[in-house]
C-alpha positions in Angstrom: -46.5 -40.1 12.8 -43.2 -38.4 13.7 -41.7 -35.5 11.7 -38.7 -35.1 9.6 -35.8 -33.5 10.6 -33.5 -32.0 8.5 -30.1 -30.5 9.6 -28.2 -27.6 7.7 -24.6 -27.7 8.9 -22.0 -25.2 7.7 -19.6 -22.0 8.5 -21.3 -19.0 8.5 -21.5 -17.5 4.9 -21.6 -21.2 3.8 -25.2 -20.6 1.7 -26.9 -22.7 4.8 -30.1 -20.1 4.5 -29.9 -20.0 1.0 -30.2 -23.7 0.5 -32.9 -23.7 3.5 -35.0 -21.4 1.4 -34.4 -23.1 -1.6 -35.5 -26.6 0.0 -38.3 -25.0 1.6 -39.6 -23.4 -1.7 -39.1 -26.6 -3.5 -40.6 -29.3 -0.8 -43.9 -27.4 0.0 -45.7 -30.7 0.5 -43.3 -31.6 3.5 -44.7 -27.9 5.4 -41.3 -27.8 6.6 -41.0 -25.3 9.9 -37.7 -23.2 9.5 -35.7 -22.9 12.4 -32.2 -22.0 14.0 -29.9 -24.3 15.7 -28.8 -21.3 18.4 -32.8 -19.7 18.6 -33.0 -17.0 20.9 -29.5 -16.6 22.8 -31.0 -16.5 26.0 -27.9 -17.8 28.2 -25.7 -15.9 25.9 -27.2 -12.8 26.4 -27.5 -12.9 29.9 -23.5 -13.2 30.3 -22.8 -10.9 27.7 -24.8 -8.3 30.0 -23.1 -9.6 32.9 -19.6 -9.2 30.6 -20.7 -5.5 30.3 -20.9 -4.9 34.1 -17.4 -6.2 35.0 -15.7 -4.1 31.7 -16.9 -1.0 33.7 -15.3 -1.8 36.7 -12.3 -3.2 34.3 -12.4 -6.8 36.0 -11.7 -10.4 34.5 -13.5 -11.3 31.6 -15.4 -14.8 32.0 -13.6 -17.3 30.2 -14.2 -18.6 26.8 -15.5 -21.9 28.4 -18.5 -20.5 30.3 -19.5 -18.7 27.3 -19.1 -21.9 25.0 -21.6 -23.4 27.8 -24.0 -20.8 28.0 -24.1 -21.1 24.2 -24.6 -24.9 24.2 -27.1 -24.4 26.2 -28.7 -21.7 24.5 -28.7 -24.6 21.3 -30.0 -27.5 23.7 -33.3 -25.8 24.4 -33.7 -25.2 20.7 -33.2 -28.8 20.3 -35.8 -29.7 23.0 -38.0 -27.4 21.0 -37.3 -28.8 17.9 -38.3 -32.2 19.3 -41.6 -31.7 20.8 -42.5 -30.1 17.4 -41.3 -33.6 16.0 -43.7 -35.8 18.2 -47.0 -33.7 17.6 -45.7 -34.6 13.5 -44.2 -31.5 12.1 -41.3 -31.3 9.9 -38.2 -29.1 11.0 -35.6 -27.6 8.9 -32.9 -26.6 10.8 -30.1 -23.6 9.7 -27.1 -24.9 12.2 -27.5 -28.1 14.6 -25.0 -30.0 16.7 -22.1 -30.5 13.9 -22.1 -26.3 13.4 -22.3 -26.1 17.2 -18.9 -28.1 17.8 -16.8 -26.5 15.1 -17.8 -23.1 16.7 -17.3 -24.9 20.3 -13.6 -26.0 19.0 -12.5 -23.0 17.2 -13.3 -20.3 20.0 -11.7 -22.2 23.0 -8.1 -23.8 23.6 -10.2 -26.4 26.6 -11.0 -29.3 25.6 -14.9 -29.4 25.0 -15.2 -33.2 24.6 -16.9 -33.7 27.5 -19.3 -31.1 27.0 -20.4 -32.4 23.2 -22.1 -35.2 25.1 -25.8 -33.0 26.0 -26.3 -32.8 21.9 -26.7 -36.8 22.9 -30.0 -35.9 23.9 -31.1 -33.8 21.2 -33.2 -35.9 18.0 -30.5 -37.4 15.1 -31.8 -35.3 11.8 -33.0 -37.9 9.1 -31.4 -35.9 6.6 -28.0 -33.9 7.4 -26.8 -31.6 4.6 -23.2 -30.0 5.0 -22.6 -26.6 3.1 -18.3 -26.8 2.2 -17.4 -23.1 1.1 -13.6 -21.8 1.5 -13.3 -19.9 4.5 -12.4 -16.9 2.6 -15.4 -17.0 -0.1 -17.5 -17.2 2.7 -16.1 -14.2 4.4 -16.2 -12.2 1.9 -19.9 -13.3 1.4 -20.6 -12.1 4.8 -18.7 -8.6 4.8 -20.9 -7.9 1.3 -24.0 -8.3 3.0 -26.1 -5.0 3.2 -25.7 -5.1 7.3 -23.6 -6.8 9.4 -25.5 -8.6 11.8 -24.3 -9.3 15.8 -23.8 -12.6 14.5 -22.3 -12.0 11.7 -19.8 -10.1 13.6 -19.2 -12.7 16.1 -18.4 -15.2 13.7 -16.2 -13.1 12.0 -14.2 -12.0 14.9 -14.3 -15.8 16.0 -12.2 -16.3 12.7 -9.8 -13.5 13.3 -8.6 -14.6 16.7 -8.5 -18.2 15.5 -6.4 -17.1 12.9 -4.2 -14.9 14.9 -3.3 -17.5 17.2 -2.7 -20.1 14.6 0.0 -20.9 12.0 -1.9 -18.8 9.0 -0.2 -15.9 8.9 0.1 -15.6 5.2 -3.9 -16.9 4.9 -4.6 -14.0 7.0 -3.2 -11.4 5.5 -4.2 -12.3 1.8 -7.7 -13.5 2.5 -9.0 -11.7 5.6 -7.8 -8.3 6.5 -8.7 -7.3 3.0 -12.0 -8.0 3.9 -12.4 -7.3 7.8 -12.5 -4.1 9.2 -12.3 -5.6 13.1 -13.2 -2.1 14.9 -16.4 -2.4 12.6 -17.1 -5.4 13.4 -17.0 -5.0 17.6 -18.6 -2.1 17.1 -21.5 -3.7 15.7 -21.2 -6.3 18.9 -21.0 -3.3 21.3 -24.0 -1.5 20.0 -25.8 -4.8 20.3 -24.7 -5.2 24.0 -25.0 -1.8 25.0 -29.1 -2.3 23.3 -29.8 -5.5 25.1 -28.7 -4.0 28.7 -31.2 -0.6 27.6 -34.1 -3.0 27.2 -33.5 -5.0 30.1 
């Protein structure tokens, strides 16, 4: 018999591991195997190392298209995963999947993605899709109270604050976000995490 699949969609800060947890506790008879949509980062770390290379020798950056790919990739092999674990009958709960994967495509890249979206085709359709709706700036501030700012958190974050600069919120910015975001903090938390990755390697 085929397992279930159940999809947790939602901005970061959203609750979506909350809720996870909570369903998990709660539905103890279903076994459910917890998983994220993105897994390892695999493709995304490899070009962020590459990224690192080229700052030294102060070339282009790559292009916010190849690192949307190497991200949707890095989300299709968890999907893959996620579907061999439904054929030998386990049940999956998943913190992101392909609806969390094309609002982050969207908001970090001015080129069209469309064509792209088409590889989560492939990937299994959740039985049960759950999206988290929290206010941009309740969930920020969610994330910037946490005990330690994760790489990811600060990705997301600084994902938000370039969106925001180069769109009409001004006044949403400055009430909602800057009060909240120190950005040198936050790339210093990805630097450190670069700068680790390429030690290890």
């Amino acid at each position: 018999m085929k397992g279930i699949l159940v999809a947790i969609e939602g901005i970061d800060g959203a609750g979506k591991s909350t809720l996870v947890n909570e369903i998990v506790s709660t539905c103890k008879e279903y076994n459910f195997n917890k998983l994220s949509g993105v897994g390892g980062y695999f493709f995304t770390k490899e070009l962020r190392s590459i990224e690192e290379k080229m700052n030294k020798y102060e070339e282009l950056l790559l292009s916010e298209e190849v690192k949307n790919i190497a991200w949707m990739m890095d989300f299709y092999i968890t999907g893959k995963k996620i579907e061999k674990m439904l054929e030998r009958g386990e049940n999956v709960i998943v913190d992101r999947y392909t609806l969390s994967a094309k609002v982050y495509a969207e908001s970090t890249t001015s080129v069209n993605m469309d064509d792209y979206f088409s590889i989560y085709t492939l990937l299994p359709t959740p039985d049960v899709w759950i999206i988290v709706d929290v206010e941009p700036n309740i969930a920020l501030e969610r994330i910037y109270k946490r005990n330690k700012v994760t790489l990811t958190d600060a990705s997301a974050m600084i994902s938000y604050y370039g969106w925001l600069k180069h769109c009409n919120s001004y006044n949403f910015n400055q009430k909602y976000i800057r009060p909240y975001i120190d950005i040198n903090k936050l790339k210093g938390v990805v630097s450190y995490a670069n700068r680790k990755f390429n030690k290890t390697k």
